[in-house]
N, C-alpha and C positions, 0 to 999 in steps of 0.2 A: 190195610187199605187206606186207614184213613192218617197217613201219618205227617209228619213234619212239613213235606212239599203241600200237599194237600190240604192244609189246614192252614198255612200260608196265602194260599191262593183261592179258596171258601170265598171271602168275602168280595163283595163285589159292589160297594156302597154306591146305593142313590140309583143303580140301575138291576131288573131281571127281581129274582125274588127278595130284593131290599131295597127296591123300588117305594115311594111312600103309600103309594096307590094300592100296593099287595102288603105291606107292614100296618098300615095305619089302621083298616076292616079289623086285622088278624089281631091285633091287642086291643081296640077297646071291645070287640068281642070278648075278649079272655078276659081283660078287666073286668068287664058286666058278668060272666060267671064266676069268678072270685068271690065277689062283694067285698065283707070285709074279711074274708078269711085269707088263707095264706094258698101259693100255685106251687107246685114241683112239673118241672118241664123233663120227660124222658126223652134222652139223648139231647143234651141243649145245646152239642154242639160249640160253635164260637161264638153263641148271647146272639145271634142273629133277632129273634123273637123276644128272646128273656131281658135282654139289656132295656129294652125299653118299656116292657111291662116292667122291669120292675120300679120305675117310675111312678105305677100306679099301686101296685101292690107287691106285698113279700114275697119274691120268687127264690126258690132253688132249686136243684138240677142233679140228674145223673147223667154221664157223661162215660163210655170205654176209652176213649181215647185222651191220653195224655195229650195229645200234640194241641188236639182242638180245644183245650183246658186253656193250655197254655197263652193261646189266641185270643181265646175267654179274657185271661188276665190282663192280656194289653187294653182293655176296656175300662172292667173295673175290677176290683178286688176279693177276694173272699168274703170279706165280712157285709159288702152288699148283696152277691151272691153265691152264698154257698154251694159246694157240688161235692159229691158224692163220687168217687172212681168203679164203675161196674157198669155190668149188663142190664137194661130195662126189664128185663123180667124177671129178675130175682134179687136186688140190689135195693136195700129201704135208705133209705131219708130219713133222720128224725124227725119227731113231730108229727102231727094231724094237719092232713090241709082240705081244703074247700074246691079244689081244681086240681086234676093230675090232665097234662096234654102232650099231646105227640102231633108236631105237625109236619111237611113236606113230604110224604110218601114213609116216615120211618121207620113205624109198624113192621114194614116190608123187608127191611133189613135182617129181622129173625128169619132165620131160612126155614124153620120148620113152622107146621099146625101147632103142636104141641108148644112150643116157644111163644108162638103168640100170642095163645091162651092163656101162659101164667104171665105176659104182660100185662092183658086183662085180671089176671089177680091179683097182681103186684099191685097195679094203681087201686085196688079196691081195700087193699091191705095201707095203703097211706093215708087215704079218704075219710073225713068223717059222714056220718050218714045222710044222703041227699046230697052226698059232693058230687060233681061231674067231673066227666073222662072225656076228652074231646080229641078226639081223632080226625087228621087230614088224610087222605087218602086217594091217589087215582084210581078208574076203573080199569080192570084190563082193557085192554085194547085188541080182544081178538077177534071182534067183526071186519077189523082194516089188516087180518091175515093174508095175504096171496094164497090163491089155491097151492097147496101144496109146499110153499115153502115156509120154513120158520120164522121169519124176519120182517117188523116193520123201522120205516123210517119217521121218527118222532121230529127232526129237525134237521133242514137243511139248508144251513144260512154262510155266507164268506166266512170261512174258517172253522167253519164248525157244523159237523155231523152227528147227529142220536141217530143210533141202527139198536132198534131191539130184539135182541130173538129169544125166541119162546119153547120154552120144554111144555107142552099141557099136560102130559102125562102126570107130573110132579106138581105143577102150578109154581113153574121158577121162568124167570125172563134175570136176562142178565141182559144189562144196559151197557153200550161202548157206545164210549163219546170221543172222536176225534176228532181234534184237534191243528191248526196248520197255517202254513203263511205262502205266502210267495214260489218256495221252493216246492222240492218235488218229496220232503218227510213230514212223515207225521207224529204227533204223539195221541197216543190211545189211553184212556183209561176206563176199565172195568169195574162195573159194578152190579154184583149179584142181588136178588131179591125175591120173596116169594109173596106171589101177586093175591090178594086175597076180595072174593065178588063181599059186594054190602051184604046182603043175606048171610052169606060166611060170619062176616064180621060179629053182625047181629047175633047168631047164634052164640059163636066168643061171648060176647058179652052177657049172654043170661048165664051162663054158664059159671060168670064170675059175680052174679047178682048185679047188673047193671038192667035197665029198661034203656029203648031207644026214644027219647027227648024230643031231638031235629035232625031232621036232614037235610043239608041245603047244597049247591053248586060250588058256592064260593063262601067268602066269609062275608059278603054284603048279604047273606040270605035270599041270593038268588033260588026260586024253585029247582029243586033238581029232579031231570029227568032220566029220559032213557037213554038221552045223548049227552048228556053231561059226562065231559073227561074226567070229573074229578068230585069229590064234595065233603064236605065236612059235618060229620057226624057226631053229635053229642048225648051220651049218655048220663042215665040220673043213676048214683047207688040207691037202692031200693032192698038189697038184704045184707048183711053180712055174715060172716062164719063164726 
């Protein structure tokens, strides 16, 4: 899914989610839970977030996918940011750090419960004590359900459509984003996920010795409520194994 095309085309500088306005909240937050210790970012992707924290503090990274590594590198180097090749949930980092984070929905990308939860271990397993785990996270979206069918529409802008449909049985929604111009083709790309409520989460995380810290909307520490799409949630380690 996430390969060579894909990772080529991620980036999208200075507008959407590398906009300064959604980048600039999102790291001196992270900076300000660092302090002076060291962050490992799960799934870091092509440094979207990490490149410019590391600016502020020692970031490194695990990463599945080679292609978006490689996109990594056109930035900076290994030896600014190290990363790690594997899965978020089972895949260690050397070293102790003071911050593990997962931001844009990526949590979600484990399709299982069980897979989430030893994300939640994994980062507690890098963590020294009193490190945070900070989590981005959408809420599902199944009040804006259609009676009876499975499908909402997340965006509908010139050239481009989000249609998501939803398994609730399972708690999986897979995202199609198409794509388009002028003509009468399109290009689609899917992406699976399993959608998981705050409550959910929270539980995950005692589970892996974490407490819930904050909750907020955004990374400005807007209040989040009942109607908040989205928010970001950071947890304290408070035991270990």
């Amino acid at each position: 899914m996430w390969g060579a095309e894909t990772a080529r085309r991620y980036d999208t500088p200075g507008v959407g989610m590398f906009a300064p306005e959604v980048l600039e909240p999102t790291v001196e937050r992270l900076a300000a839970l660092a302090g002076d210790g060291r962050a490992v970012e799960f799934a870091i992707g092509t440094g979207r977030v990490a490149v410019p924290l590391s600016e502020r503090v020692p970031v490194s990274g695990i990463e599945l996918s080679t292609a978006m590594i490689e996109q990594l590198r056109t930035k900076v180097g290994e030896d600014t940011i190290p990363v790690v090749v594997g899965d978020m949930a089972t895949t260690r980092v050397p070293g102790e750090f003071s911050l593990v984070y997962l931001v844009f929905n990526t949590i979600s990308n484990l399709l299982t419960q069980a897979e989430q939860v030893e994300c939640f271990r994994n980062a507690a397993r890098h963590l020294s004590p009193g490190g945070h785990f900070v989590i981005e996270l959408w809420v599902p979206e199944l009040r804006r359900l259609p009676p009876g069918l499975p499908a909402t529409v997340g965006v509908a802008d010139p050239g481009y459509i989000l249609l998501d449909t939803y398994d609730v049985l399972n708690q999986h929604v897979v995202s199609h984003h198409f794509h388009f111009s002028e003509g009468t083709q399109a290009e689609l790309f899917r992406t699976p996920h399993r959608y998981i409520w705050p409550a959910e989460l929270d539980l995950m995380a005692q589970l892996a010795g974490f407490t819930l810290e904050s909750r907020h909307a955004d990374w400005r520490s807007t209040p989040f409520t009942a109607d908040s799409p989205s928010h970001v949630s950071t947890y304290r380690l408070t035991q270990t194994s």
